[in-house]
MARPAMAR-310319 format. One record per residue: residue number from 0; x negated, y negated, z of N, C-alpha, C in turn. Coordinates in Angstrom, 1 decimal. Layout:
<nodes>
<node><num>NUM</num><n_x>X</n_x><n_y>Y</n_y><n_z>Z</n_z><ca_x>X</ca_x><ca_y>Y</ca_y><ca_z>Z</ca_z><c_x>X</c_x><c_y>Y</c_y><c_z>Z</c_z></node>
...
</nodes>
This chain:
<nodes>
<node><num>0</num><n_x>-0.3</n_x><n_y>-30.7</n_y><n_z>29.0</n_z><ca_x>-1.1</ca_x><ca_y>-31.9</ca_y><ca_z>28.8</ca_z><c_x>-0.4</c_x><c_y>-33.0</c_y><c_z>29.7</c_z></node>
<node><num>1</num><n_x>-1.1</n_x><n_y>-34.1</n_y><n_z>30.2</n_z><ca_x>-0.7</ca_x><ca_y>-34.6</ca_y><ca_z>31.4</ca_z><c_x>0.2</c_x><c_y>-36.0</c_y><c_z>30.9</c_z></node>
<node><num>2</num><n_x>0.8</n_x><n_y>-36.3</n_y><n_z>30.8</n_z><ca_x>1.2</ca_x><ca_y>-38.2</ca_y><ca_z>30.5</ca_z><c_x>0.6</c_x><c_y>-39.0</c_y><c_z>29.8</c_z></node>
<node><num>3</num><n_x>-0.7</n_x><n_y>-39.0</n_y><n_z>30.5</n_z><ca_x>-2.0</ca_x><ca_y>-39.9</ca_y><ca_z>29.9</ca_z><c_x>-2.4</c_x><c_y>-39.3</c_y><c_z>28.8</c_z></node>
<node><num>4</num><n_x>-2.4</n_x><n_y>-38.4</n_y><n_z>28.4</n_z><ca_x>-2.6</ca_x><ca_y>-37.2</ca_y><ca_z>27.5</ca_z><c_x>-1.9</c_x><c_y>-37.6</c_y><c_z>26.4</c_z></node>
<node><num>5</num><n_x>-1.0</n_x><n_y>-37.3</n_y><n_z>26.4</n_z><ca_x>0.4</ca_x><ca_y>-37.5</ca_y><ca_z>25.6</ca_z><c_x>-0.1</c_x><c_y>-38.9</c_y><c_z>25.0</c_z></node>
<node><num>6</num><n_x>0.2</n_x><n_y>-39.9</n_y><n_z>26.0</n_z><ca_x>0.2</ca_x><ca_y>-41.2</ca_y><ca_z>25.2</ca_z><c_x>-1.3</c_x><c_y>-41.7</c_y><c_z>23.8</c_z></node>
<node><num>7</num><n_x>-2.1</n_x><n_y>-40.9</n_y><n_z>24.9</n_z><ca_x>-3.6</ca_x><ca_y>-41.0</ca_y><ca_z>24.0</ca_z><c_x>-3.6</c_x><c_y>-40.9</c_y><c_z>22.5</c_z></node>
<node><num>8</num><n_x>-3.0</n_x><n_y>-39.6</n_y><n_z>22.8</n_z><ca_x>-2.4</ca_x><ca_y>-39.1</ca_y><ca_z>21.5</ca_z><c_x>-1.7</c_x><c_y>-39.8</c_y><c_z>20.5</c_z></node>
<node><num>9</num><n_x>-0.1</n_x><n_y>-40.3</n_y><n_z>21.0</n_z><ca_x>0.7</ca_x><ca_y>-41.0</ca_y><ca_z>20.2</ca_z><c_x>-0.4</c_x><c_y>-41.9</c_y><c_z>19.9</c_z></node>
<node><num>10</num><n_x>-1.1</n_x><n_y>-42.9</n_y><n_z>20.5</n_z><ca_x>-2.4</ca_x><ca_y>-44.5</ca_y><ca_z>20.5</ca_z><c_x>-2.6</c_x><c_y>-43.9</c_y><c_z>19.2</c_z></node>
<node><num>11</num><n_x>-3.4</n_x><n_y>-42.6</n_y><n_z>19.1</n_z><ca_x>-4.7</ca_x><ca_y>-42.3</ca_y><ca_z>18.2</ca_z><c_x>-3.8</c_x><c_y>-41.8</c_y><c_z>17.2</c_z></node>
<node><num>12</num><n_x>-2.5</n_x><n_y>-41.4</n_y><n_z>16.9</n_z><ca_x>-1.8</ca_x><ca_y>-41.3</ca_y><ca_z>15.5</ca_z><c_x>-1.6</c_x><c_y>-42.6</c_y><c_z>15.2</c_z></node>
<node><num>13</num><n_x>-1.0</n_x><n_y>-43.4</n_y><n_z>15.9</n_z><ca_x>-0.8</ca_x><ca_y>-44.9</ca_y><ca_z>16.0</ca_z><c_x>-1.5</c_x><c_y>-45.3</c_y><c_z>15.1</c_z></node>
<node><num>14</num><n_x>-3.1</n_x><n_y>-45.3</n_y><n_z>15.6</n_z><ca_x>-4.0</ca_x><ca_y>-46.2</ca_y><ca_z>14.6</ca_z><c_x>-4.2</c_x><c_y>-45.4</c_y><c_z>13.7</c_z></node>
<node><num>15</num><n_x>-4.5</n_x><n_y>-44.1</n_y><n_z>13.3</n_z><ca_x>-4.6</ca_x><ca_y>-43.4</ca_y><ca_z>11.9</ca_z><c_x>-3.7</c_x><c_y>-43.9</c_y><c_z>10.8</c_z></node>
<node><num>16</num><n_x>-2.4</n_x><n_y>-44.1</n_y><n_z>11.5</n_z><ca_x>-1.1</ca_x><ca_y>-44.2</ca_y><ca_z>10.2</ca_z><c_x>-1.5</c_x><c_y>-45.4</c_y><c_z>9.9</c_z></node>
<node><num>17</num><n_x>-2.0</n_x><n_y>-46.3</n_y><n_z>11.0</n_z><ca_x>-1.5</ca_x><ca_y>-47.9</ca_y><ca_z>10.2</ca_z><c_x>-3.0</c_x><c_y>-48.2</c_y><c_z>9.7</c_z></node>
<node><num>18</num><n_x>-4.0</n_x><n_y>-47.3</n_y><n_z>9.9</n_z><ca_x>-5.5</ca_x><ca_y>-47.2</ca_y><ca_z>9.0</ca_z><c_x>-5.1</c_x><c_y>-46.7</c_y><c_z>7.8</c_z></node>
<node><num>19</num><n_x>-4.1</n_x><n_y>-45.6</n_y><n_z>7.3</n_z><ca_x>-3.7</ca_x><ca_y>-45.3</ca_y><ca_z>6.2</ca_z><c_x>-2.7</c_x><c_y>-46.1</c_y><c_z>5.3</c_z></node>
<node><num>20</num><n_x>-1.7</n_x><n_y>-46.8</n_y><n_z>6.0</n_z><ca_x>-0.8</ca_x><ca_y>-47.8</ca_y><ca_z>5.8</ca_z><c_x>-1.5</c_x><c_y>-48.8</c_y><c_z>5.0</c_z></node>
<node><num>21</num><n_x>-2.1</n_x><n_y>-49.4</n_y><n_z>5.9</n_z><ca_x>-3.1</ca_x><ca_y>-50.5</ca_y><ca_z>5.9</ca_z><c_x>-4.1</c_x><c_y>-50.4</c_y><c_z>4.4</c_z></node>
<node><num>22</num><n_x>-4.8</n_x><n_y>-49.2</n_y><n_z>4.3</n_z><ca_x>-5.3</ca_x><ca_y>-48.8</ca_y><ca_z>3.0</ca_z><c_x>-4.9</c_x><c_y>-48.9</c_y><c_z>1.8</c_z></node>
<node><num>23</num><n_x>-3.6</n_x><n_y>-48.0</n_y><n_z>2.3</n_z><ca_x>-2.6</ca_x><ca_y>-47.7</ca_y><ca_z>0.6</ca_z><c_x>-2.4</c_x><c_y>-49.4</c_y><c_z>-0.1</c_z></node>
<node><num>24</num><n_x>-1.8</n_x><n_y>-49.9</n_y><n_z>1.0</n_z><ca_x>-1.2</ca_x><ca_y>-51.6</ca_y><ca_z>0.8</ca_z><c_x>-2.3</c_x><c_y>-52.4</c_y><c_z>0.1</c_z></node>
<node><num>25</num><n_x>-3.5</n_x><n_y>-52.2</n_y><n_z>0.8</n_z><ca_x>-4.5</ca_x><ca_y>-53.2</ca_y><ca_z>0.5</ca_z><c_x>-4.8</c_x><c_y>-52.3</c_y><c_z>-1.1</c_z></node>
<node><num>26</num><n_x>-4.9</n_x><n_y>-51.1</n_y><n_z>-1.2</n_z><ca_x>-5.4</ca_x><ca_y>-50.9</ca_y><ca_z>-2.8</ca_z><c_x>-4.0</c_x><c_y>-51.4</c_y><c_z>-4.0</c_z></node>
<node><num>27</num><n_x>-2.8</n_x><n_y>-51.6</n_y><n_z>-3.6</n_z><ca_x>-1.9</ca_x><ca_y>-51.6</ca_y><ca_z>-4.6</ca_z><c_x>-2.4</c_x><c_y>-53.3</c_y><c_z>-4.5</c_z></node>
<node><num>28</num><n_x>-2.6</n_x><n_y>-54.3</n_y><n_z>-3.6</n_z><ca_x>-2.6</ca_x><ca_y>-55.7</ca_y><ca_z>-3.8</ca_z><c_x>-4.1</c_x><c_y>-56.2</c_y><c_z>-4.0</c_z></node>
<node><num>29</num><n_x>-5.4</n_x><n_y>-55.3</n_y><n_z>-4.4</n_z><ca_x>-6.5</ca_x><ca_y>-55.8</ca_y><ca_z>-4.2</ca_z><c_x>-6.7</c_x><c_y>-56.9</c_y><c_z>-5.7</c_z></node>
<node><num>30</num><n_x>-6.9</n_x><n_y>-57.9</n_y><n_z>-5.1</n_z><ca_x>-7.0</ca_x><ca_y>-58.4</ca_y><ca_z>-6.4</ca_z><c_x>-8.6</c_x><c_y>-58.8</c_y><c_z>-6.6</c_z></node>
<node><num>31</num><n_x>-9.1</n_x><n_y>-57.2</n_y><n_z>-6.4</n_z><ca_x>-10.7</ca_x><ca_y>-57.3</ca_y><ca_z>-7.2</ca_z><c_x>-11.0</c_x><c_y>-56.2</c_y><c_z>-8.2</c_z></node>
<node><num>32</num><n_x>-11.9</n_x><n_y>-55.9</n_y><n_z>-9.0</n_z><ca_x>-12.6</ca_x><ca_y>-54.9</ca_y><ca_z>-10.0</ca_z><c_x>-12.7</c_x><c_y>-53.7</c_y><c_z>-9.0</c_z></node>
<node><num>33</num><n_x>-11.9</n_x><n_y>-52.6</n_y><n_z>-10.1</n_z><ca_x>-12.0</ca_x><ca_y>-51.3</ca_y><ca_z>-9.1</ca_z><c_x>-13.5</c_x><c_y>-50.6</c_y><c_z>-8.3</c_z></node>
<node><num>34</num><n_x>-14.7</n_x><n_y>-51.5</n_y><n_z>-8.9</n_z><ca_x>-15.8</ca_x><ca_y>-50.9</ca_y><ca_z>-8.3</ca_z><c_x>-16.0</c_x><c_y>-52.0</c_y><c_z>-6.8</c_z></node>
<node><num>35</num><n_x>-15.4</n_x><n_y>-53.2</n_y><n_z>-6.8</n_z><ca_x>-15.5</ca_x><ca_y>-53.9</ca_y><ca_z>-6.0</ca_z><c_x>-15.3</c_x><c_y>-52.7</c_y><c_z>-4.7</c_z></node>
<node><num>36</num><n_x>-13.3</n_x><n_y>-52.2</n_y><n_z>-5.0</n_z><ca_x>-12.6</ca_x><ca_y>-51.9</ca_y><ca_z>-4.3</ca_z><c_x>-13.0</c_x><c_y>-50.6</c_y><c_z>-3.6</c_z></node>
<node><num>37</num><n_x>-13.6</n_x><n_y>-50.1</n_y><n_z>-4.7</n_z><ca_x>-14.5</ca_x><ca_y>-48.7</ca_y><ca_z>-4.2</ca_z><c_x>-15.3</c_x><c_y>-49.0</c_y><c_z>-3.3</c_z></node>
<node><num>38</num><n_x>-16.3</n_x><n_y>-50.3</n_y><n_z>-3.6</n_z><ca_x>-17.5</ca_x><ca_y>-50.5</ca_y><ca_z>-2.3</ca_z><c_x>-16.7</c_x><c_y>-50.7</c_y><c_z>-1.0</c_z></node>
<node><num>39</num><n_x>-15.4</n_x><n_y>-51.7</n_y><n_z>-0.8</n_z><ca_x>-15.3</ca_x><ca_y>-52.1</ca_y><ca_z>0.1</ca_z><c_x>-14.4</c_x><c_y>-51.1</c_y><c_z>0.9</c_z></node>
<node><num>40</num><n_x>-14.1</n_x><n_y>-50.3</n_y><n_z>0.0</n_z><ca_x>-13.3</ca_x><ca_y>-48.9</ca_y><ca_z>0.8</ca_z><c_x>-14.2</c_x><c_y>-47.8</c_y><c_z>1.5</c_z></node>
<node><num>41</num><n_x>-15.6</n_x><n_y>-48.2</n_y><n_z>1.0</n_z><ca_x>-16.3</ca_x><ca_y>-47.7</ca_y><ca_z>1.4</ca_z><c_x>-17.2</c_x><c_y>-48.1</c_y><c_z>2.9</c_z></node>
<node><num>42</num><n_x>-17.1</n_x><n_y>-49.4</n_y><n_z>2.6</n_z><ca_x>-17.7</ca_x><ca_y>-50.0</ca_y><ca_z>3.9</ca_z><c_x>-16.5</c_x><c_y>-49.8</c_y><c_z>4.8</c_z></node>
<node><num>43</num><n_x>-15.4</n_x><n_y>-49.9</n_y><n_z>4.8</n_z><ca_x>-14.4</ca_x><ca_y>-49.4</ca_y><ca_z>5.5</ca_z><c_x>-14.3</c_x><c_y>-48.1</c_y><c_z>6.3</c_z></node>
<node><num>44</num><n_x>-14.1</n_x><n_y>-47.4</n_y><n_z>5.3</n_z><ca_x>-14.3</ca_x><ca_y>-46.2</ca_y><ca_z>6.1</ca_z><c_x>-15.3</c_x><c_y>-45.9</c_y><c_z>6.8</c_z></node>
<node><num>45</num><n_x>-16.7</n_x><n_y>-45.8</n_y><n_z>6.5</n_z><ca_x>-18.0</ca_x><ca_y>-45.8</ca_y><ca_z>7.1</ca_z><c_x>-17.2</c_x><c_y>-46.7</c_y><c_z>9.1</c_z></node>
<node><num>46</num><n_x>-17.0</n_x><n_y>-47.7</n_y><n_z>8.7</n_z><ca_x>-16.6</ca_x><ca_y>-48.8</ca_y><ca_z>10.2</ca_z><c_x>-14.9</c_x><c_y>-47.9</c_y><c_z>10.6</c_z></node>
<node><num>47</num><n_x>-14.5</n_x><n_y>-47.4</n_y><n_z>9.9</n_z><ca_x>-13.3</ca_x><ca_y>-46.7</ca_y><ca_z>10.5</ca_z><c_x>-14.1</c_x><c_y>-45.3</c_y><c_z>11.1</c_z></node>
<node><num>48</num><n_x>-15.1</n_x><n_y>-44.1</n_y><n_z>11.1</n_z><ca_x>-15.4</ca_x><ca_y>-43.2</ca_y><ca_z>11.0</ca_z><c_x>-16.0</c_x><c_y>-43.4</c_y><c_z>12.3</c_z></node>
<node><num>49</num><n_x>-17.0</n_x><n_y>-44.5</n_y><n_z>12.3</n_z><ca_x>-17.9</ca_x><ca_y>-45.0</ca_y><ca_z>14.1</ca_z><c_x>-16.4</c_x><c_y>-45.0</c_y><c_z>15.3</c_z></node>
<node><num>50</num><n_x>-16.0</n_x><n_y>-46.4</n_y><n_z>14.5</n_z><ca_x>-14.6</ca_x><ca_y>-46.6</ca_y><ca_z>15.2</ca_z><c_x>-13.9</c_x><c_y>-45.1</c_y><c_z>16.0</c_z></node>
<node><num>51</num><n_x>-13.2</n_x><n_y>-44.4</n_y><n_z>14.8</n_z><ca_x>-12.9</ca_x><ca_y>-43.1</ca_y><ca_z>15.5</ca_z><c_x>-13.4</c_x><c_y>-42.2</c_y><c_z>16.4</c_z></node>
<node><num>52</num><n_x>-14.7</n_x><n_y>-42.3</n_y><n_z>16.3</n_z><ca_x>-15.6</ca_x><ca_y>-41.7</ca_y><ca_z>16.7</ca_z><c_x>-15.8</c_x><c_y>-42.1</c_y><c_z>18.4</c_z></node>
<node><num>53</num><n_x>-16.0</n_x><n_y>-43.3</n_y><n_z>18.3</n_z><ca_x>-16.0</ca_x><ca_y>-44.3</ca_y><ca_z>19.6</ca_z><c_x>-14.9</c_x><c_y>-43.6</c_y><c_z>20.2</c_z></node>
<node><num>54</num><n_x>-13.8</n_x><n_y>-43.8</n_y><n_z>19.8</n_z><ca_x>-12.4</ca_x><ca_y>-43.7</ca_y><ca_z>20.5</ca_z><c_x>-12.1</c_x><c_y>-42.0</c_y><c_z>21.3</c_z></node>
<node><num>55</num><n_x>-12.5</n_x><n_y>-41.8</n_y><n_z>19.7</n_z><ca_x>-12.2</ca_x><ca_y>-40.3</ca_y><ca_z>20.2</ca_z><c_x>-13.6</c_x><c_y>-39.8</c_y><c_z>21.6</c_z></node>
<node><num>56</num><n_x>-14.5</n_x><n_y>-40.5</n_y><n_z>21.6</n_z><ca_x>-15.5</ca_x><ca_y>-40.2</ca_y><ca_z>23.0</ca_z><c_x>-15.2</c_x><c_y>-40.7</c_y><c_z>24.2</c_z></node>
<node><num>57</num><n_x>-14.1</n_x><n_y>-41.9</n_y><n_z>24.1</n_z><ca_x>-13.2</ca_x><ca_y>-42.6</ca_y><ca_z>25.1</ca_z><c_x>-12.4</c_x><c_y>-41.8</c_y><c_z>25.7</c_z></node>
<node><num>58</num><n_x>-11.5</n_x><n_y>-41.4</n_y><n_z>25.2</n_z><ca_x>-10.4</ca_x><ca_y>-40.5</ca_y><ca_z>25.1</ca_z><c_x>-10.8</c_x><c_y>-38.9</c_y><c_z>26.0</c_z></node>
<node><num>59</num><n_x>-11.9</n_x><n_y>-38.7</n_y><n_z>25.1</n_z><ca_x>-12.4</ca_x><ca_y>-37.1</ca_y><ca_z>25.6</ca_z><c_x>-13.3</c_x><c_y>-38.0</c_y><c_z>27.1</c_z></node>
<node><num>60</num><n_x>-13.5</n_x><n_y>-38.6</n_y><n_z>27.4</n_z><ca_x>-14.1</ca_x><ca_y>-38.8</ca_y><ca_z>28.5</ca_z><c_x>-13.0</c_x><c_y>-39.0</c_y><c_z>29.8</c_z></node>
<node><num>61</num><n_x>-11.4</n_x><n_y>-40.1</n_y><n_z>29.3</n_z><ca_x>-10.8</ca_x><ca_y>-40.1</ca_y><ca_z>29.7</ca_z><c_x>-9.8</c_x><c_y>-38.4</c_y><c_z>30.3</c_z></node>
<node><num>62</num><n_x>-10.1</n_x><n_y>-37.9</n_y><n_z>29.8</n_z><ca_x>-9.9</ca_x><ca_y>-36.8</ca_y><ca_z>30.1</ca_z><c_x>-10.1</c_x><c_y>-35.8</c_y><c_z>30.9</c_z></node>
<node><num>63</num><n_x>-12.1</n_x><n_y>-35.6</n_y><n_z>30.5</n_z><ca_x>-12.6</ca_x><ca_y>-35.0</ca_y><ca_z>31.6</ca_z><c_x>-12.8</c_x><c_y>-35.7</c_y><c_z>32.6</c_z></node>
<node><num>64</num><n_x>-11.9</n_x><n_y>-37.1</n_y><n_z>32.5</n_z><ca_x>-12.2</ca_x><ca_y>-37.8</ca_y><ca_z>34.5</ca_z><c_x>-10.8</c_x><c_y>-37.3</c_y><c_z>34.7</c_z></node>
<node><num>65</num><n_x>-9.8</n_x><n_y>-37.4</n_y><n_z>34.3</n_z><ca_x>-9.0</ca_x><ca_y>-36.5</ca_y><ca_z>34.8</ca_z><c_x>-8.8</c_x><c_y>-35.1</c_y><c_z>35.6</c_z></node>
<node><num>66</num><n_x>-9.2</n_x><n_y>-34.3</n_y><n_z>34.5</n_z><ca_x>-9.5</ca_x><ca_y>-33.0</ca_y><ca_z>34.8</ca_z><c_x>-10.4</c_x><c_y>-32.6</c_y><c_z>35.6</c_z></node>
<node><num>67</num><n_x>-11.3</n_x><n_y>-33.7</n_y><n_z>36.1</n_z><ca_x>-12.4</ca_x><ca_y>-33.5</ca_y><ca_z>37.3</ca_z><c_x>-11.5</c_x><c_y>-33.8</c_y><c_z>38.6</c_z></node>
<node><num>68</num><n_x>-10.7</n_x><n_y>-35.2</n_y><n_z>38.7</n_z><ca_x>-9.9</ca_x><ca_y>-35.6</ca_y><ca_z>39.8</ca_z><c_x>-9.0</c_x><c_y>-34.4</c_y><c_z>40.1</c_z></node>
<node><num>69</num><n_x>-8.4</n_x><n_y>-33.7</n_y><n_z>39.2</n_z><ca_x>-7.5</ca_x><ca_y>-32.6</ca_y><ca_z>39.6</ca_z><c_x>-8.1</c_x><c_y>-31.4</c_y><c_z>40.1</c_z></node>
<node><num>70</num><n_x>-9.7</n_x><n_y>-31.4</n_y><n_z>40.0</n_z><ca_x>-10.6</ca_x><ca_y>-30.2</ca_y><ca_z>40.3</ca_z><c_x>-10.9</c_x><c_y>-30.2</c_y><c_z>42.1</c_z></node>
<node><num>71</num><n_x>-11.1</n_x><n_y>-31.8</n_y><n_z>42.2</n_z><ca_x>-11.5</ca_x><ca_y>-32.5</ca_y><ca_z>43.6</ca_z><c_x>-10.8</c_x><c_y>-31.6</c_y><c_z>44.7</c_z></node>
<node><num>72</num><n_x>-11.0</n_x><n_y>-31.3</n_y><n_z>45.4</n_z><ca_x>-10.0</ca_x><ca_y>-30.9</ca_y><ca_z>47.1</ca_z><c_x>-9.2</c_x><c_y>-32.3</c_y><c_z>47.5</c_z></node>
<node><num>73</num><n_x>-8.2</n_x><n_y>-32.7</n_y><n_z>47.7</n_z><ca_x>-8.1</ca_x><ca_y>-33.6</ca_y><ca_z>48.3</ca_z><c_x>-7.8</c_x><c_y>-33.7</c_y><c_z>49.4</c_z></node>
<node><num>74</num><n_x>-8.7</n_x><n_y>-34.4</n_y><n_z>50.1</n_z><ca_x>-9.0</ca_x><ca_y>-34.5</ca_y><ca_z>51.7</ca_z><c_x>-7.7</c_x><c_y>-35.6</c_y><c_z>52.5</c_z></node>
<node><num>75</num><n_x>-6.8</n_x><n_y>-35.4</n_y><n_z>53.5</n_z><ca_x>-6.0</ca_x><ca_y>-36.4</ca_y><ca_z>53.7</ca_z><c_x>-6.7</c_x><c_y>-36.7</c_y><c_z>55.0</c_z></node>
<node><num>76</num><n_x>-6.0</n_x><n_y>-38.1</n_y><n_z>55.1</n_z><ca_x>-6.8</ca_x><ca_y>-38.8</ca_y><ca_z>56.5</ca_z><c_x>-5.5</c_x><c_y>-38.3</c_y><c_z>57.5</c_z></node>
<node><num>77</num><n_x>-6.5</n_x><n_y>-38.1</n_y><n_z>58.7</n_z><ca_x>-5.9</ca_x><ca_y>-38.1</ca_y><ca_z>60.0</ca_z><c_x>-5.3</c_x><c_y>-39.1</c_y><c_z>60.6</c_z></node>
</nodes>
């Protein structure tokens, strides 16, 4: 896996942990009614799941432009 690869990677654990961080924290300090906390963990996730989704098509696109540039011939100038 290339550099850019690698880092993508660490990015997209990056934001998982602090999406799951971020979660656990907000359910121990919610100071709403547990059905509140259910809806809004719900509208959450729903907007974290697009989110991922987006990223992870970023990512995979960033990729196969890589993997295409490395496919290219490269022509040097005279």
């Amino acid at each position: 896996m290339s550099e850019q690869g690698k880092q993508a990677v660490k990015m997209a654990a990056m934001v998982a942990g602090s999406a799951a961080i971020g979660a656990g924290l907000g359910l121990l300090f919610a100071p709403q009614t547990g059905a509140e906390t259910r809806r809004e963990l719900n509208r959450y996730a729903k907007k974290a799941q697009v989110q991922a989704t987006r990223w992870s098509r970023a990512i995979k696109s960033g990729i196969q432009e890589v993997a295409d540039r490395t496919k290219r011939p490269v022509v040097e100038a005279a």
